[in-house]
Structures are given as structure tokens and as C-alpha cells.
C-alpha positions as CSV (number, residue, x, y, z in Angstrom):
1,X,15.5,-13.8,20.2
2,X,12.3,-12.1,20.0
3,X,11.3,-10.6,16.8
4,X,8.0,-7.8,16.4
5,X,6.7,-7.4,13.0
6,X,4.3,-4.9,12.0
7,X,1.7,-5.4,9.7
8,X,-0.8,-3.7,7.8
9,X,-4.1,-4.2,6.0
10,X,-4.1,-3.3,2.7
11,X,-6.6,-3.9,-0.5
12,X,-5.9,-6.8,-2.4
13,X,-3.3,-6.2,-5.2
14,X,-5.5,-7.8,-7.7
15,X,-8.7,-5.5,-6.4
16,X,-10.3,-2.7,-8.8
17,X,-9.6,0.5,-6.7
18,X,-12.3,2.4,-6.9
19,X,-12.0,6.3,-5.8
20,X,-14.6,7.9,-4.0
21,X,-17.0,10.5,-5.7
22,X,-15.6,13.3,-3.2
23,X,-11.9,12.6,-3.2
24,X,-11.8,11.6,0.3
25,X,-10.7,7.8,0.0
26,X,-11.4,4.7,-1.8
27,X,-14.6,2.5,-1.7
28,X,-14.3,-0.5,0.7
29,X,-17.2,-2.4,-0.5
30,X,-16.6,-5.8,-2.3
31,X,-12.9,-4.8,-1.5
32,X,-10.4,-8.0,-0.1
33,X,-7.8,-7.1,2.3
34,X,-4.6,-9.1,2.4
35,X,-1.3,-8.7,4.6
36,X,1.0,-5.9,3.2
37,X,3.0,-8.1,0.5
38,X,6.0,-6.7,2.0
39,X,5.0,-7.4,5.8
40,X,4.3,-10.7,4.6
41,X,8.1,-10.9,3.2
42,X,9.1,-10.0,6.8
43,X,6.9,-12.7,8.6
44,X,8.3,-15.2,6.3
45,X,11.7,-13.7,7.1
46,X,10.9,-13.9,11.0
47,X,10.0,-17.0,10.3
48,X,13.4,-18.3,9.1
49,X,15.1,-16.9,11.7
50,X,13.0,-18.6,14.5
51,X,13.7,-22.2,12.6
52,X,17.7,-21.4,12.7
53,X,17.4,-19.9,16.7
54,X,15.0,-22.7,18.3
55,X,14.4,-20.2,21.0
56,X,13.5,-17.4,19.1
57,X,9.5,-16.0,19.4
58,X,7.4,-14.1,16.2
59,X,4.9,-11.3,17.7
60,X,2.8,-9.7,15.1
61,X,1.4,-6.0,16.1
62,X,-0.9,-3.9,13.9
63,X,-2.3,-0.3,14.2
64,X,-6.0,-0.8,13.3
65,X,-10.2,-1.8,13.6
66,X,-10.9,-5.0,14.9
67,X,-11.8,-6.5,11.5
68,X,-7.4,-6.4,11.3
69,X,-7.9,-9.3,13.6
70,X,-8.4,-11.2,9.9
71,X,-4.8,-10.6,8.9
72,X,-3.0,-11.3,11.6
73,X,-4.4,-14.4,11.9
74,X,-3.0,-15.4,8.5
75,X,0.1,-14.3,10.0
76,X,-0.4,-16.8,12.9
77,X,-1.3,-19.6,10.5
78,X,1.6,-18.6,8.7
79,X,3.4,-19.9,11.8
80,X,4.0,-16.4,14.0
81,X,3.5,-17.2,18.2
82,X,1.3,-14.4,19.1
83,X,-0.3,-10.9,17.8
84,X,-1.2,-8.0,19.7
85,X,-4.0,-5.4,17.5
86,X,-3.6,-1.9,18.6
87,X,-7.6,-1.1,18.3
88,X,-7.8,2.8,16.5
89,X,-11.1,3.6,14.8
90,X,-9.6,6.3,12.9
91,X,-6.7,6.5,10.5
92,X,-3.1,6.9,11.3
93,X,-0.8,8.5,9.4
94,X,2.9,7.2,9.4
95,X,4.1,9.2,12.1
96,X,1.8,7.9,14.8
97,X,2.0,4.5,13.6
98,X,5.8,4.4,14.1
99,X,5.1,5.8,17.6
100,X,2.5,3.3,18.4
101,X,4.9,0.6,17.2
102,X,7.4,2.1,19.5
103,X,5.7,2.1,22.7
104,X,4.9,-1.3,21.8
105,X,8.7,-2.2,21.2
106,X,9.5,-0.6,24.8
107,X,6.9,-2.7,26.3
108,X,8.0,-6.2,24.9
109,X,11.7,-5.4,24.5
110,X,12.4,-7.4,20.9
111,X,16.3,-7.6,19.7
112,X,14.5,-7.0,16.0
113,X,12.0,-4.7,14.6
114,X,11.3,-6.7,10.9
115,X,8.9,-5.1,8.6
116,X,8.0,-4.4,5.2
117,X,10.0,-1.7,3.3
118,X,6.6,0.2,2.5
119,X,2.9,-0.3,2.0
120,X,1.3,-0.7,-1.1
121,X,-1.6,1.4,-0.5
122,X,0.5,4.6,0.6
123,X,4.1,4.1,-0.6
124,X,4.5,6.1,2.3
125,X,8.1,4.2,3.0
126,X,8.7,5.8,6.2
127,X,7.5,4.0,9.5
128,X,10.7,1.5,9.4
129,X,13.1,4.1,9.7
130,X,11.0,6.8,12.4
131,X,10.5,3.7,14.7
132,X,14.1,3.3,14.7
133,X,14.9,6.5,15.4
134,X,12.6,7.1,17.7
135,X,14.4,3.8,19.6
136,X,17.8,5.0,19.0
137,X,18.3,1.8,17.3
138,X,20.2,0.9,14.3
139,X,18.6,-0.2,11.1
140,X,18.6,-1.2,7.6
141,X,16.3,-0.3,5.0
142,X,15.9,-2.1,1.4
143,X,17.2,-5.9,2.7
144,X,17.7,-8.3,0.3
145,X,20.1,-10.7,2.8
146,X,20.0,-10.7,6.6
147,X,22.8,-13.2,8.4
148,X,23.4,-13.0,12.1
149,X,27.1,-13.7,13.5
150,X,28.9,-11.4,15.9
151,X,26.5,-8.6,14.7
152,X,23.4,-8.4,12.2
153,X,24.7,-8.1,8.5
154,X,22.4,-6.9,5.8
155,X,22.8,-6.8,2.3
156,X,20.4,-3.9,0.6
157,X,20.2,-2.6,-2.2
158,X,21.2,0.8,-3.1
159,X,21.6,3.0,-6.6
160,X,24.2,1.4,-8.5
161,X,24.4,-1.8,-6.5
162,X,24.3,-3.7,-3.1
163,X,25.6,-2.5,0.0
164,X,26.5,-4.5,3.1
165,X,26.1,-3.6,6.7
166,X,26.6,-5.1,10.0
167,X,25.3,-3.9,13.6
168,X,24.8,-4.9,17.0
169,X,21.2,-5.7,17.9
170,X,18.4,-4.6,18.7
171,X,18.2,-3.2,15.3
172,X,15.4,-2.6,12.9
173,X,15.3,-3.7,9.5
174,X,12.9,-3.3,6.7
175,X,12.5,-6.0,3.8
176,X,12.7,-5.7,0.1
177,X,10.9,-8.4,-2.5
178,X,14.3,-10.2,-3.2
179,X,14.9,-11.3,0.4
180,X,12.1,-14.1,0.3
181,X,9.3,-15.7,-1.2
182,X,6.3,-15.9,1.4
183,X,4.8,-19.6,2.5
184,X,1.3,-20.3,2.0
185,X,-0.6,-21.1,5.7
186,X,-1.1,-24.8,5.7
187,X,-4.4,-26.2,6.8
188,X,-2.6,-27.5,10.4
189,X,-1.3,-23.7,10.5
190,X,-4.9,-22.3,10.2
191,X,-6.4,-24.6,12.8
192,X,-3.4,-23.8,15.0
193,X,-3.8,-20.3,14.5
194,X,-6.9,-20.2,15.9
195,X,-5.7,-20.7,19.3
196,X,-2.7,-18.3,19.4
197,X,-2.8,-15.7,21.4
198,X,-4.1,-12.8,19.9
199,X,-4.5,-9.4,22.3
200,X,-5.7,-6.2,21.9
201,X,-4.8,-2.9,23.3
202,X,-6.5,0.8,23.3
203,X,-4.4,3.1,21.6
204,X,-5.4,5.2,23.8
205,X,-4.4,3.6,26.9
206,X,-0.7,4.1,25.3
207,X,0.0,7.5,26.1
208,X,1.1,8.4,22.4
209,X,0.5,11.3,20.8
210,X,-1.9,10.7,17.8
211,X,-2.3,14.0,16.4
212,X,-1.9,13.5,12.4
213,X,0.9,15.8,10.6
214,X,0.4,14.6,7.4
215,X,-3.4,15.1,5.8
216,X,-4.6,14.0,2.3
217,X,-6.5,16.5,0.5
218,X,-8.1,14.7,-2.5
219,X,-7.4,11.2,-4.3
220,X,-8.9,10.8,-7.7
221,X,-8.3,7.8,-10.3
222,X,-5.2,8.1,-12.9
223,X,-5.8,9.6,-16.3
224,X,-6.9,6.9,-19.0
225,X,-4.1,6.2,-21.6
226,X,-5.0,8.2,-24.8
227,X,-4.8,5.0,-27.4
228,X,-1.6,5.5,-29.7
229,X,-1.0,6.6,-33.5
230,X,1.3,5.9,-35.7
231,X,3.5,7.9,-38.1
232,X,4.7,7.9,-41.5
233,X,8.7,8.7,-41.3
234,X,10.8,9.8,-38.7
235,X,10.4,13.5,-39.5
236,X,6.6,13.3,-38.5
237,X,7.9,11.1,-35.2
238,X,10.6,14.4,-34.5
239,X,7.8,17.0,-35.1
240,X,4.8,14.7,-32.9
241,X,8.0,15.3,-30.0
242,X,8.5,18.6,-30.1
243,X,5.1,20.2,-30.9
244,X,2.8,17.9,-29.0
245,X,4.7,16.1,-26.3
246,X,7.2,19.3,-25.6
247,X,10.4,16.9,-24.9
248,X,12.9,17.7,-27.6
């Protein structure tokens, strides 16, 4: 079984976001960029898989600048087989990374699609399902439990509860934090990773149609919580409700 898994770059989740004075992104400087926590649930899923299926292959793909090269070489150490960086100097918006991803699926023909449910820099939480779509293949968002028999079955979770389905492959599935803890790269997995194969391809040279539909107009920092106060009876706490915060 082959298995493609997308990743992203994203800022470290521990990094101080700061927003640009304009509006018109965040500032990268002194910034660490990790894997997508989420992509990196779906490497370590891949991962398992492979060690069940000996003859099973792990190809990383990312959408970005060459400095991407970083993270999927912690995905190699991590014990993937190979990575392919689609080089794109300018930002894609989740539309043309899903049709990026699926000219890349067409081109090495995996039986499974694995990637993170969403990334934590966007929350976007769309690529997974408009790659499948855009494959005709089936899919499964939300995983907490993939198992393969006769078909795929996936538990995910829903409102309310779990929900288990089963499909034939090639499918796509996207993870959720439950399914797995990630593995650390070991120090043989780093020094192996170095000579993995890692290409890169012009997204250009893909044919795909790039043109953004979605455009962010400003970002700006979160309001600072006001500090709180407290009240002398219940009557005060009823009359703070109604008068100041309007929600009785």
C-alpha cells in the first residue's frame, strides 16, 4: 500500500504570534516552524500502517518555499520513505492546495490520502475533503480509529458521539488528536533521513489552476481580557448581566 500525506508548515504552537502593523499577516522573524500537529498525527498514523503491511511505502508532499524542505525532513526522520516539495513562492489558499495535492495523487496513484483534520494556523478544515472530491474518492473526516479488513473502517467522531464507517480504498481520510500520539525522530532516524529522497516540483509545471478564491482582508491580535470584579449579592450579579453584558 502506498500512503501520501500532506503536510504543512506552521508556527510553533508555543510561538508569540505577532500581527503585522498593516493587517496583512504575521511577523516571521524569530518565529519556529513545526509540522502541522495534526499532519504529524497522520505521519505517525502512516507509520503504523506501514509496520502492520511490510510492503507498504510513506510519501510526504507539501505545497511551499524551499525552506519546507526543514519539515519534511522531520517527517523522514520520523521514518516516512520519501517527500516530494511542491516549490510555490506565494501563498495558497485551500482550494489550490487540494488541487495541487490532487495532481500529485494522480501522478503517484496512493490507495490512501492521510492528513491532518485542519491546520492550526488557518482552521481552514477544508483541503481533506476537496481533494477527495476532486478524486471521486471516498473519505472520512474527524478519525479517531482506522482498521483495514475487507474495506477501510473509521471510527470519527461526530455531535453526540462516534460514528463508524467502512469503504473500499483508495479513500482519504483526515486525523483527529485521539487517533495517536506522534513519535519523537530518533537520532538513527535523523541521520537516515538525510539521505531519503526528497524531490521537488514547480507548481507550475503542474498545470493547476492557482488562482486564489478566498482572500484575507486584515488580521489583527485578539482583544486583551478586561481583568474581572467582583459583586456583593446576586442581585448586583443579575443587574451586571443584563445592563452591561446584554445576556439576560
Amino acid at each position: 500500500m502506498k500512503i501520501l500525506v500532506p503536510v504543512k508548515r506552521v508556527p510553533d504552537p508555543a510561538t508569540t504570534i505577532r500581527v503585522l502593523p498593516d493587517g496583512s499577516g504575521i511577523a516571521t522573524d524569530n518565529v519556529k516552524w513545526v509540522i502541522n500537529p495534526f499532519d504529524e498525527i497522520a505521519i505517525e498514523e502512516a507509520l503504523r500502517i506501514k509496520e502492520k503491511q511490510a510492503s507498504s511505502e510513506v510519501v510526504l508532499v507539501s505545497v511551499g518555499q524551499t525552506t519546507w524542505q526543514e519539515q519534511l525532513r522531520t517527517g523522514l526522520a520520523m521514518g516516512a520513505d520519501r517527500a516530494i516539495l511542491v516549490k510555490a513562492d506565494n501563498a495558497l489558499d485551500p482550494l489550490a492546495i487540494a488541487r495541487v495535492i490532487a495532481k500529485v495523487a494522480e501522478t503517484e496513484k496512493p490507495e490512501l490520502i492521510i492528513l491532518g483534520k485542519q491546520a492550526i494556523d488557518d482552521d481552514s478544515n477544508q483541503a481533506g475533503q476537496m481533494i477527495a472530491e476532486m478524486l471521486g474518492w471516498p473519505q472520512a473526516t474527524f478519525a479517531s480509529k482506522i482498521e483495514f479488513g475487507d474495506k477501510c473502517s473509521v471510527v470519527r467522531e461526530v455531535d453526540g458521539g462516534l460514528e463508524t464507517i467502512a469503504f473500499p480504498l483508495p479513500a482519504v481520510i483526515t486525523t483527529d488528536l485521539r487517533l495517536n500520539e506522534p513519535r519523537y525522530a530518533s537520532l538513527p532516524g535523523i541521520m537516515k533521513a538525510r539521505k531519503k529522497p526528497l524531490s521537488e516540483i514547480a507548481v507550475d509545471s503542474l498545470g493547476v489552476d492557482l488562482t486564489p478564491k478566498l482572500k484575507v482582508k486584515t488580521l489583527k491580535a485578539p482583544e486583551k481580557r478586561q481583568a474581572g470584579r467582583k459583586l456583593g449579592s446576586v442581585q448586583e450579579l443579575v443587574a451586571a448581566l443584563h445592563t452591561e453584558a446584554k445576556v439576560i
